[in-house]
BALOBA-1460 file (C-alpha; in Angstrom, 3 decimals):
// residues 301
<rec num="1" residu="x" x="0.000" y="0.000" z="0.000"/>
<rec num="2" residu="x" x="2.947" y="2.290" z="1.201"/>
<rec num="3" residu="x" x="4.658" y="1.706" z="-2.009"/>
<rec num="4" residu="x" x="1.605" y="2.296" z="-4.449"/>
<rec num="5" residu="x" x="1.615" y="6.132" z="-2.360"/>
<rec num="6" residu="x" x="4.768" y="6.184" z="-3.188"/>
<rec num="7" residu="x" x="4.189" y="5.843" z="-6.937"/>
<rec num="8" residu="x" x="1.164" y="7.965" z="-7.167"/>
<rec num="9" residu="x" x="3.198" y="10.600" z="-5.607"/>
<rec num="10" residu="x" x="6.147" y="10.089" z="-7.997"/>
<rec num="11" residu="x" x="3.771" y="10.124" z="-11.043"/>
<rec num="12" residu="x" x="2.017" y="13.655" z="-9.412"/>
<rec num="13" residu="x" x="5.758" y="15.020" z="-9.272"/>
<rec num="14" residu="x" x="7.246" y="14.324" z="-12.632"/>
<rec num="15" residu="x" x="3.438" y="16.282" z="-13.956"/>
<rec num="16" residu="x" x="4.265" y="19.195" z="-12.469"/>
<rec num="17" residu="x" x="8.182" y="19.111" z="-13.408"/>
<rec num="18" residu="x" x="6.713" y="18.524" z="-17.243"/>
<rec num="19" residu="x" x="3.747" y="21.524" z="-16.974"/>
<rec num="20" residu="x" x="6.193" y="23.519" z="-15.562"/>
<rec num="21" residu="x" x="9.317" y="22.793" z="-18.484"/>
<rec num="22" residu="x" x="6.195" y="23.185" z="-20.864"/>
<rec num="23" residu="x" x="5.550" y="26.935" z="-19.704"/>
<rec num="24" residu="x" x="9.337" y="27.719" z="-20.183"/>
<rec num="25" residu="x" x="9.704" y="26.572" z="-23.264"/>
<rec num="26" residu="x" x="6.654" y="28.871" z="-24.733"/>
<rec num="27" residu="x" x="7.748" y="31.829" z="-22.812"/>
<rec num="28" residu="x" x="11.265" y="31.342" z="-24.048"/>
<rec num="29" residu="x" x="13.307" y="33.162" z="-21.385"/>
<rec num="30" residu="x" x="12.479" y="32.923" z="-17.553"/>
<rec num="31" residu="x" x="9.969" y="35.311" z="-15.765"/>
<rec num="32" residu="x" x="11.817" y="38.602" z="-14.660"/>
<rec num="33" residu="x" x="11.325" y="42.051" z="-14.549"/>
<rec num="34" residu="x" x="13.592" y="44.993" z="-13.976"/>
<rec num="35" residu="x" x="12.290" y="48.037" z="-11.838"/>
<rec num="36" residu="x" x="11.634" y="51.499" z="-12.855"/>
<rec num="37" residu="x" x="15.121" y="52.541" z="-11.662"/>
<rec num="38" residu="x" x="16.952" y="49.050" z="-13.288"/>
<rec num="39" residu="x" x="15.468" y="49.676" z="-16.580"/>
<rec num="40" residu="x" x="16.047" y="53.534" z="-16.571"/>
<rec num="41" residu="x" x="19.988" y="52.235" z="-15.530"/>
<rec num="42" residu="x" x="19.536" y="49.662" z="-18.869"/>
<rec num="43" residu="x" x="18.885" y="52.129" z="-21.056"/>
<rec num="44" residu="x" x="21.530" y="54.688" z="-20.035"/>
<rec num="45" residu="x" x="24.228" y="52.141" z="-20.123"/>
<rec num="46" residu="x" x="22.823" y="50.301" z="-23.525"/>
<rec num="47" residu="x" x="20.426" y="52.737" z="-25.739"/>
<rec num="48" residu="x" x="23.704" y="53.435" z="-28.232"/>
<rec num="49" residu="x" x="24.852" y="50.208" z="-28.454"/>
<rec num="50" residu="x" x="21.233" y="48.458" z="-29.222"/>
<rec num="51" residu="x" x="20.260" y="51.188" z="-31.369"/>
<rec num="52" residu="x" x="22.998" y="50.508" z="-33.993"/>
<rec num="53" residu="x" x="24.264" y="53.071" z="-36.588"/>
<rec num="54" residu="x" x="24.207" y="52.661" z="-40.462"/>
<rec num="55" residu="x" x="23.275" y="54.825" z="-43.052"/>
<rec num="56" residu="x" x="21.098" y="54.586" z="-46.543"/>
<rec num="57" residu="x" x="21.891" y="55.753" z="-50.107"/>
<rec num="58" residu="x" x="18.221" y="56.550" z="-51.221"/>
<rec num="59" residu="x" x="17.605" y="56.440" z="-55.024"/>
<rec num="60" residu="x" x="16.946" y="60.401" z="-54.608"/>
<rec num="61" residu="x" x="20.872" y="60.202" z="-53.880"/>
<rec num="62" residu="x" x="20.066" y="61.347" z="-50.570"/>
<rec num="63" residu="x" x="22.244" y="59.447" z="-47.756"/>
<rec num="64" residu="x" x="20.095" y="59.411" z="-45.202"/>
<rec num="65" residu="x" x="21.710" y="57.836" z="-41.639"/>
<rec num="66" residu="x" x="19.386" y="56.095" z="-39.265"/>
<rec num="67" residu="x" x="19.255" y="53.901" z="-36.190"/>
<rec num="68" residu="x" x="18.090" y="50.205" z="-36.362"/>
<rec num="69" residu="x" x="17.045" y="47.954" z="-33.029"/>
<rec num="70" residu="x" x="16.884" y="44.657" z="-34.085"/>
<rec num="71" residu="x" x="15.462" y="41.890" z="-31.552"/>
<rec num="72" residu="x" x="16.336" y="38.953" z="-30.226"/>
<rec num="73" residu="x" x="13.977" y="36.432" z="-31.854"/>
<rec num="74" residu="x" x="14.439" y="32.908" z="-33.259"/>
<rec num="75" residu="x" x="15.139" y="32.711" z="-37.066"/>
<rec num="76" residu="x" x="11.111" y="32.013" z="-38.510"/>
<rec num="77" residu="x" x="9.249" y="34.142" z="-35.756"/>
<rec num="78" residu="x" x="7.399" y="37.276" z="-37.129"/>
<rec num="79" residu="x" x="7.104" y="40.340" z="-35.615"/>
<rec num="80" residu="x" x="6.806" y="44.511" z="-36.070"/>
<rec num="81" residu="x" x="9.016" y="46.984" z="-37.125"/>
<rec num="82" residu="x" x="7.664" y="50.561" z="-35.804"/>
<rec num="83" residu="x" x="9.531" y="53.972" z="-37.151"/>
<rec num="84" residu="x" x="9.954" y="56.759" z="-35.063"/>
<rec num="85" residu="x" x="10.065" y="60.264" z="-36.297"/>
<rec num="86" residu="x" x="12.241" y="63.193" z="-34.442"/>
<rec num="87" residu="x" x="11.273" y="66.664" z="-34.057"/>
<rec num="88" residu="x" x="13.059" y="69.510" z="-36.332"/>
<rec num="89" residu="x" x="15.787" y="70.463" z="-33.986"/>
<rec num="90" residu="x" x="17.232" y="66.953" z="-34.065"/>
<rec num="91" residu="x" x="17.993" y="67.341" z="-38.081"/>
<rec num="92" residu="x" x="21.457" y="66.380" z="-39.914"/>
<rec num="93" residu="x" x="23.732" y="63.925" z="-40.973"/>
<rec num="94" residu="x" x="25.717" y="63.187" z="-37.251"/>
<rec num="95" residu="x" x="23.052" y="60.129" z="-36.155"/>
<rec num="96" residu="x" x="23.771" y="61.418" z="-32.994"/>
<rec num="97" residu="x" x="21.401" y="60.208" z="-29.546"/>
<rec num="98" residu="x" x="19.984" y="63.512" z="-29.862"/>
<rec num="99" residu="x" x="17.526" y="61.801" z="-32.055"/>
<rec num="100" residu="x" x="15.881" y="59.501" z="-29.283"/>
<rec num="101" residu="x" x="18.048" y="61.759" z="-26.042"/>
<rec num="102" residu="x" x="14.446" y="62.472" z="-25.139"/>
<rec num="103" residu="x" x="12.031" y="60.775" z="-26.472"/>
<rec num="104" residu="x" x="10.152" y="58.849" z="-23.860"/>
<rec num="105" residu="x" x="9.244" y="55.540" z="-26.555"/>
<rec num="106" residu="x" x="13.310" y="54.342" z="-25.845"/>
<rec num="107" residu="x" x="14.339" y="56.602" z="-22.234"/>
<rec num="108" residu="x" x="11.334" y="56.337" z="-19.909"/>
<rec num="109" residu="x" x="11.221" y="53.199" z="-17.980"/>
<rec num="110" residu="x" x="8.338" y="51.765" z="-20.228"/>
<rec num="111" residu="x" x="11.529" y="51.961" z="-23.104"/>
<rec num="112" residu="x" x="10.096" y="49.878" z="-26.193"/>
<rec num="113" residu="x" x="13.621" y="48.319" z="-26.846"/>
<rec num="114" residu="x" x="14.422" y="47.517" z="-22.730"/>
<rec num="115" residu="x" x="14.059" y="43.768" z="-21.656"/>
<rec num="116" residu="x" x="10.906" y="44.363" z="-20.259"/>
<rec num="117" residu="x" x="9.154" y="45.663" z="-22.965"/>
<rec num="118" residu="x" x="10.981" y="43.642" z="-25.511"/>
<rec num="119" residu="x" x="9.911" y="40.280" z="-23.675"/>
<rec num="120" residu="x" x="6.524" y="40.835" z="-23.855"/>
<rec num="121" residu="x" x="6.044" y="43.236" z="-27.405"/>
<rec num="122" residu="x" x="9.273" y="41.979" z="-29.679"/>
<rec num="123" residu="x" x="9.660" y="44.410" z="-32.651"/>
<rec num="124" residu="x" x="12.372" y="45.926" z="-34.711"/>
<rec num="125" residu="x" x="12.504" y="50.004" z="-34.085"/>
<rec num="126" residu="x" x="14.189" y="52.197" z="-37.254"/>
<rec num="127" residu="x" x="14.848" y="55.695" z="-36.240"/>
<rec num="128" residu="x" x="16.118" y="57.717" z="-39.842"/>
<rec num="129" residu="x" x="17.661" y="61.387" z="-39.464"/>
<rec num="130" residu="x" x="16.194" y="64.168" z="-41.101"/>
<rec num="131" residu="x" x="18.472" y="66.050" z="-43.128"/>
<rec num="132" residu="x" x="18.946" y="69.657" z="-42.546"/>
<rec num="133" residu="x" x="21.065" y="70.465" z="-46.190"/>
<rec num="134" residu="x" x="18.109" y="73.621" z="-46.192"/>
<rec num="135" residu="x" x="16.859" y="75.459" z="-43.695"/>
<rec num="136" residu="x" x="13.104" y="73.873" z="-44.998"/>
<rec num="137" residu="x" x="13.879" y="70.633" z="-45.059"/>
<rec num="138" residu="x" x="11.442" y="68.154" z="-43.176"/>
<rec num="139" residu="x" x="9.861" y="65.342" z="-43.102"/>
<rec num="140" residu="x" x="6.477" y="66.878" z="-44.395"/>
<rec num="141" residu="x" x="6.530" y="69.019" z="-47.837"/>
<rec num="142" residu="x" x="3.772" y="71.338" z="-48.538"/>
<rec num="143" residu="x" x="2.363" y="74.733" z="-50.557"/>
<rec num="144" residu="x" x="4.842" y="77.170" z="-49.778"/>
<rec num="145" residu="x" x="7.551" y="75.446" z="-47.997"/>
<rec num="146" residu="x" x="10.903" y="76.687" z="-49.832"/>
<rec num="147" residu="x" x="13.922" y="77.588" z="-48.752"/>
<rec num="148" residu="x" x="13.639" y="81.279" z="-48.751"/>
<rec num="149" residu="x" x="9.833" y="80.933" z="-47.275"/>
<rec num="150" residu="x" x="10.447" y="77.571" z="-45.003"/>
<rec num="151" residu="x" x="7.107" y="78.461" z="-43.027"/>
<rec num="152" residu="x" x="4.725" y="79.952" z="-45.780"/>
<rec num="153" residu="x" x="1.991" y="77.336" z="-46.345"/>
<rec num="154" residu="x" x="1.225" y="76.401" z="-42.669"/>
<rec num="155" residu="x" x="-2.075" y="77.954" z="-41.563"/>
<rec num="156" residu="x" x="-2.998" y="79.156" z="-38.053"/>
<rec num="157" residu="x" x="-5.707" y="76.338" z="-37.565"/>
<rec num="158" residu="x" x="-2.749" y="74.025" z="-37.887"/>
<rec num="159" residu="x" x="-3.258" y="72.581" z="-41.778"/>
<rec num="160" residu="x" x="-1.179" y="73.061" z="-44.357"/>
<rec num="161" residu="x" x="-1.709" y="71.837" z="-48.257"/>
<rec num="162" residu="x" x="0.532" y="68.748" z="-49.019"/>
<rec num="163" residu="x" x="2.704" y="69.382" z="-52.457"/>
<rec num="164" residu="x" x="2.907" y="66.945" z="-55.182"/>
<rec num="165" residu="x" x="5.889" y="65.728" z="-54.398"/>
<rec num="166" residu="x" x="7.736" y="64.735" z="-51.124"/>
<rec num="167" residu="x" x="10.584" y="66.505" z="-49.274"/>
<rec num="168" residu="x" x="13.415" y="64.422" z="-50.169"/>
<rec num="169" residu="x" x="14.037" y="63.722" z="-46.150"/>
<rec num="170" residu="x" x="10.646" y="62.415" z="-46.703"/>
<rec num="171" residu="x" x="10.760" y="60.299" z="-49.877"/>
<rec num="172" residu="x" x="14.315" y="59.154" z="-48.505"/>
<rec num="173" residu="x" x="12.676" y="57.326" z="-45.032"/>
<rec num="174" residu="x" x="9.842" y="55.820" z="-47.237"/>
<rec num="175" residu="x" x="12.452" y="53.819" z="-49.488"/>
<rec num="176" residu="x" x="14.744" y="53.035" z="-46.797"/>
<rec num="177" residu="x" x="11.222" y="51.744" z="-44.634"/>
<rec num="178" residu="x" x="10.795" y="49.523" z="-48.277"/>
<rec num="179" residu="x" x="14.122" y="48.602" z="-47.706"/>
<rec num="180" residu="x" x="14.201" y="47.441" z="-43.909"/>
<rec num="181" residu="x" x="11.032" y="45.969" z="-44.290"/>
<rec num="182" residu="x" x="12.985" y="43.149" z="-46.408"/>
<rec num="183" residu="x" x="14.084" y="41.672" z="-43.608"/>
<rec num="184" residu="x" x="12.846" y="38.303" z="-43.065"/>
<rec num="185" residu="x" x="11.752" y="38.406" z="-39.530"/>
<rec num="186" residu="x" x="9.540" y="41.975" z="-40.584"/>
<rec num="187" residu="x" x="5.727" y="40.847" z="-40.228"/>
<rec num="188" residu="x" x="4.806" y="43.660" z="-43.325"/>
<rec num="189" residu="x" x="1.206" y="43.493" z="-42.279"/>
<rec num="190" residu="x" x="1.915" y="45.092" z="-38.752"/>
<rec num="191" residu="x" x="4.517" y="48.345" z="-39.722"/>
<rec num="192" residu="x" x="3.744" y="51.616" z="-37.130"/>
<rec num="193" residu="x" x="4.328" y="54.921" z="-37.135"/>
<rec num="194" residu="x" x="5.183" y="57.329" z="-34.343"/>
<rec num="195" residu="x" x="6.240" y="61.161" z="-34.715"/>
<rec num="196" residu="x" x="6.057" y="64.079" z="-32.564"/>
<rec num="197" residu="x" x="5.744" y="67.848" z="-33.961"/>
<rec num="198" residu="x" x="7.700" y="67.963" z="-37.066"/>
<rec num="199" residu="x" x="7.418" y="63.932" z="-36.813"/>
<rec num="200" residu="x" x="3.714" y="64.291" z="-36.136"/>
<rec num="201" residu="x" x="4.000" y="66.511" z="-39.581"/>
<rec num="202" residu="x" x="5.423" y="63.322" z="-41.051"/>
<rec num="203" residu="x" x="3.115" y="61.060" z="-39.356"/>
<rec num="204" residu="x" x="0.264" y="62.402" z="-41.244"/>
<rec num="205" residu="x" x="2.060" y="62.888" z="-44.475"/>
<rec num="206" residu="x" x="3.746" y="59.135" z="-44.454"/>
<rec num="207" residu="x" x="0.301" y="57.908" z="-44.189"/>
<rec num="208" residu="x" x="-0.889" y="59.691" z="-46.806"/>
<rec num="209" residu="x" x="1.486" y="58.960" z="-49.176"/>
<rec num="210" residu="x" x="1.872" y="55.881" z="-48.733"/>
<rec num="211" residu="x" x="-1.601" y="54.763" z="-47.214"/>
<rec num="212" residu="x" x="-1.111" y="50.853" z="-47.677"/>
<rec num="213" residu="x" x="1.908" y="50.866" z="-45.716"/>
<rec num="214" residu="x" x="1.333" y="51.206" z="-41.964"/>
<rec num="215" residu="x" x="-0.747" y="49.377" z="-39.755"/>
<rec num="216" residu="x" x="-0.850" y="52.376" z="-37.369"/>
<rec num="217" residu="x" x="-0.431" y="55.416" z="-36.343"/>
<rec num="218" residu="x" x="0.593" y="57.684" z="-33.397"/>
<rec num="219" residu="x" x="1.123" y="61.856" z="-34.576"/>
<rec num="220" residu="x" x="1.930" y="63.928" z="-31.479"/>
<rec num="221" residu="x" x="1.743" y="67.798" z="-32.017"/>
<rec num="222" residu="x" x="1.753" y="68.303" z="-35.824"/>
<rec num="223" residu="x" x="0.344" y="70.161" z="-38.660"/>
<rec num="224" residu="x" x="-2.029" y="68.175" z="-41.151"/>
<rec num="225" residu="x" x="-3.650" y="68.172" z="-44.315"/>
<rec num="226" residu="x" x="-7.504" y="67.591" z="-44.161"/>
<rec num="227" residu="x" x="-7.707" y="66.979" z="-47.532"/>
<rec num="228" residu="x" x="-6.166" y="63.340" z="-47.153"/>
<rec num="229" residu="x" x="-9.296" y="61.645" z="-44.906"/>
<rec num="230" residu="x" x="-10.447" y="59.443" z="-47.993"/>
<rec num="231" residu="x" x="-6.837" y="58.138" z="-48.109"/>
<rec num="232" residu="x" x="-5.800" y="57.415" z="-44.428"/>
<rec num="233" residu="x" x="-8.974" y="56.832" z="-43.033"/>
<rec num="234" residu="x" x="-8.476" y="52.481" z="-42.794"/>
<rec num="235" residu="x" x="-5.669" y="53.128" z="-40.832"/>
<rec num="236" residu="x" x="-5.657" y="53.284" z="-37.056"/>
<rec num="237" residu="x" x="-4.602" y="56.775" z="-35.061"/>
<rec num="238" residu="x" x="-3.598" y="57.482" z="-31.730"/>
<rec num="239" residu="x" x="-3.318" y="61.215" z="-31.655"/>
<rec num="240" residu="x" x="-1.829" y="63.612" z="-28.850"/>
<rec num="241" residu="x" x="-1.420" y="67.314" z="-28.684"/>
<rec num="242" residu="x" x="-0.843" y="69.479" z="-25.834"/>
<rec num="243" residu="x" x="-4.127" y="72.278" z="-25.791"/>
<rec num="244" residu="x" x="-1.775" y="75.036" z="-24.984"/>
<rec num="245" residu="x" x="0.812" y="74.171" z="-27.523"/>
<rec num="246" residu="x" x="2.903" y="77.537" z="-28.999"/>
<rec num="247" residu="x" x="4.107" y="75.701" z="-31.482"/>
<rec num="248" residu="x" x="2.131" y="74.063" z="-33.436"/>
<rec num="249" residu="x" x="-1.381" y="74.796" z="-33.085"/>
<rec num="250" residu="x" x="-3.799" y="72.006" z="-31.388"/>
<rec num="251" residu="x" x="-6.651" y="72.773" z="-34.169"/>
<rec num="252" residu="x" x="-5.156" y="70.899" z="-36.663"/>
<rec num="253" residu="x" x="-4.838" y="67.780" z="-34.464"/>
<rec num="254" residu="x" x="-8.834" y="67.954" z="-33.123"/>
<rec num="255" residu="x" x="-9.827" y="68.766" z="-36.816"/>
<rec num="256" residu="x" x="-8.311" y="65.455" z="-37.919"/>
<rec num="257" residu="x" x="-9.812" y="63.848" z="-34.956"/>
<rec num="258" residu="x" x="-13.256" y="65.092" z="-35.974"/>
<rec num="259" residu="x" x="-12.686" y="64.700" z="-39.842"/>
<rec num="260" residu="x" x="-11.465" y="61.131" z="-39.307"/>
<rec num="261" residu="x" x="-14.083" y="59.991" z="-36.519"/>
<rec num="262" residu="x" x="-16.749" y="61.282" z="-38.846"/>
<rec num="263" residu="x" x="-15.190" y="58.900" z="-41.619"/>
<rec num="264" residu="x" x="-15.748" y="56.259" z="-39.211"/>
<rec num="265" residu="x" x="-11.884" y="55.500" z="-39.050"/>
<rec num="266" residu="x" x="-10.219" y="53.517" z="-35.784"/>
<rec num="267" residu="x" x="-9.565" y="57.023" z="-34.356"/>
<rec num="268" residu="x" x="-8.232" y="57.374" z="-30.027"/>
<rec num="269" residu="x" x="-7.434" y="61.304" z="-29.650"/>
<rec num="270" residu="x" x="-5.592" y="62.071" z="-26.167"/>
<rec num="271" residu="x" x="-5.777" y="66.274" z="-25.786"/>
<rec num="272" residu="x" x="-3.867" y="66.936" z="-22.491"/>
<rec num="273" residu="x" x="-5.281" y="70.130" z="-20.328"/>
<rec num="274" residu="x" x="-2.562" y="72.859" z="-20.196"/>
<rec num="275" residu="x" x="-0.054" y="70.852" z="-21.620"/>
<rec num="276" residu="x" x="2.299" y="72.621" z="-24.035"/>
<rec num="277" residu="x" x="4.294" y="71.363" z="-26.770"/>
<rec num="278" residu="x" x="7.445" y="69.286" z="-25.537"/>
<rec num="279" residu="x" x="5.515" y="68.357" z="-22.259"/>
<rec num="280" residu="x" x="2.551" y="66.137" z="-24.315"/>
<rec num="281" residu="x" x="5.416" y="64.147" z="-25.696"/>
<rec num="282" residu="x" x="6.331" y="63.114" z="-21.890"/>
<rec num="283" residu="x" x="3.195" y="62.720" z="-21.352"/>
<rec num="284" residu="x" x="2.213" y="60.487" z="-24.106"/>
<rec num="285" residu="x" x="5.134" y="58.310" z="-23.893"/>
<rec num="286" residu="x" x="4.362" y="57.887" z="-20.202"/>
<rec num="287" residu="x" x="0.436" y="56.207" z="-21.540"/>
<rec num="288" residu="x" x="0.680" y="52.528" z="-20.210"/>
<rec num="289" residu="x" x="-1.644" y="51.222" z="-23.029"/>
<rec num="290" residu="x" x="0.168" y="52.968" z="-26.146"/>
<rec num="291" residu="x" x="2.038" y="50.118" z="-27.113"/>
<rec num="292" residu="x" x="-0.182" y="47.694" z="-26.623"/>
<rec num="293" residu="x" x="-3.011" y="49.624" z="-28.274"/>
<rec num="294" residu="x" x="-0.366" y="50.189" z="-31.257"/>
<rec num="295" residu="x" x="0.890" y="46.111" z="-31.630"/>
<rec num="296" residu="x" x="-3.256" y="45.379" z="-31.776"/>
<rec num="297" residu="x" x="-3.292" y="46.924" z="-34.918"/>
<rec num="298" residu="x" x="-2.934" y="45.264" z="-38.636"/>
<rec num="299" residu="x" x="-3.034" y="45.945" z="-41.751"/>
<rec num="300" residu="x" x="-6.402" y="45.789" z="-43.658"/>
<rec num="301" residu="x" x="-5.274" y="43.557" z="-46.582"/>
């Protein structure tokens, strides 16, 4: 009898050692978490060595450099790339941190390329430069933007009219996003987009031109074009502004918000209360469900 407990025991054991080797193997790596403070440590010691330099010949001859994370995933496992667009100050040809020295998406503790967030949202993060070879380059062209009138064009209501033809900063990142998005472990139907103010300008104008590219996307603090609704309107959008923003007036974003809800679009508009421009950025970087919202969203085929 004592020895048939003793089997039933054994059997009950070597279950729970198999469940439990079952439960590694999906998750891949073991259970851990770093704190606020380890992962804010993480990043300072890691960001420039994760986020690795390079640089892209676009077939506008514009050399274009940019940043590329790239994740630690097994060889036939799919998963996002999202592109991050910097503000104007942070254009030129150096690649320098300045590009993400701020930006909440890779320095806050909720970093997107940080152990934490990589375990549980894997994803490859491409960060191009800007140039700044005029004074009116950006990532956004429109009516009126030239080098001796780098402003004209951009309306008090926030809108501007987008030009025929891209900024070359602009058309530069779109073939160098056709070019990353080679990559075998790139799941094409999930590719998002995050910019903030001359980003956010980019944000919209990416979309636009290119509207069966992204999956989502997240403009913080930029000037639009209304006139593109019947062209983005499939696509998700997270949008922030701050509502006492100097720079870049918060009409344009609640327009789109309006124009695009109307159009029954996948639409989440975050307006933060005497927030101005850089301080929405913090703020929006800071929302816990941003990245998950964004990796729920793919593209319509």
């Amino acid at each position: 009898m004592k020895e048939n407990q003793f089997l039933f025991f054994l059997v009950l054991v070597l279950l729970g050692c198999s469940t439990s080797n079952k439960k590694w193997t999906q998750t891949q790596n073991p259970p851990h978490s770093l704190s606020s403070q380890e992962t804010l440590d993480w990043v300072e010691k890691n960001i420039d060595k994760v986020l690795v330099k390079n640089e892209f010949k676009a077939p506008n001859g514009l050399v274009m450099p940019y940043r590329l994370f790239s994740p630690e995933i097994t060889k036939n496992v799919k998963v996002p790339l999202v592109v991050f667009l910097h503000g104007r100050g942070d254009r030129g040809i150096d690649n320098d941190r300045r590009v993400y020295k701020n930006v909440g998406l890779f320095m806050n503790e909720l970093s997107l390329v940080a152990p934490n967030m990589q375990h549980q949202y894997p994803c490859y993060v491409l960060v191009p430069q800007c140039s700044d070879k005029t004074v009116n380059e950006e990532w956004a062209k429109w009516v009126g933007n030239s080098p001796d009138t780098p402003f004209k064009g951009l309306g008090k209501d926030g809108s501007y009219s987008m030009s025929d033809e891209p900024s070359e900063s602009g058309a530069a990142a779109l073939a160098l996003i056709e070019k990353i998005i080679q990559i075998p472990n790139i799941d094409r139907n999930r590719i998002y987009l995050i910019g903030l103010s001359m980003g956010g300008f980019g944000t919209w104008e990416f979309t636009a031109r290119r509207p069966g590219l992204f999956a989502g996307a997240v403009p913080m603090a930029g000037f639009s074009d209304p006139t593109q609704i019947e062209k983005i309107k499939h696509i998700p959008f997270w949008i922030f502004h701050g509502d006492t923003d100097k720079s870049n007036p918060v009409e344009g974003s609640r327009t789109m918000y309006q124009l695009l809800k109307k159009a029954g679009a996948d639409i989440k508009y975050t307006e933060y209360e005497g927030a101005g421009h850089g301080e929405s950025f913090r703020m929006a970087f800071a929302e816990q469900e941003l990245i998950s919202w964004m990796f729920s969203k793919r593209k319509q085929k």
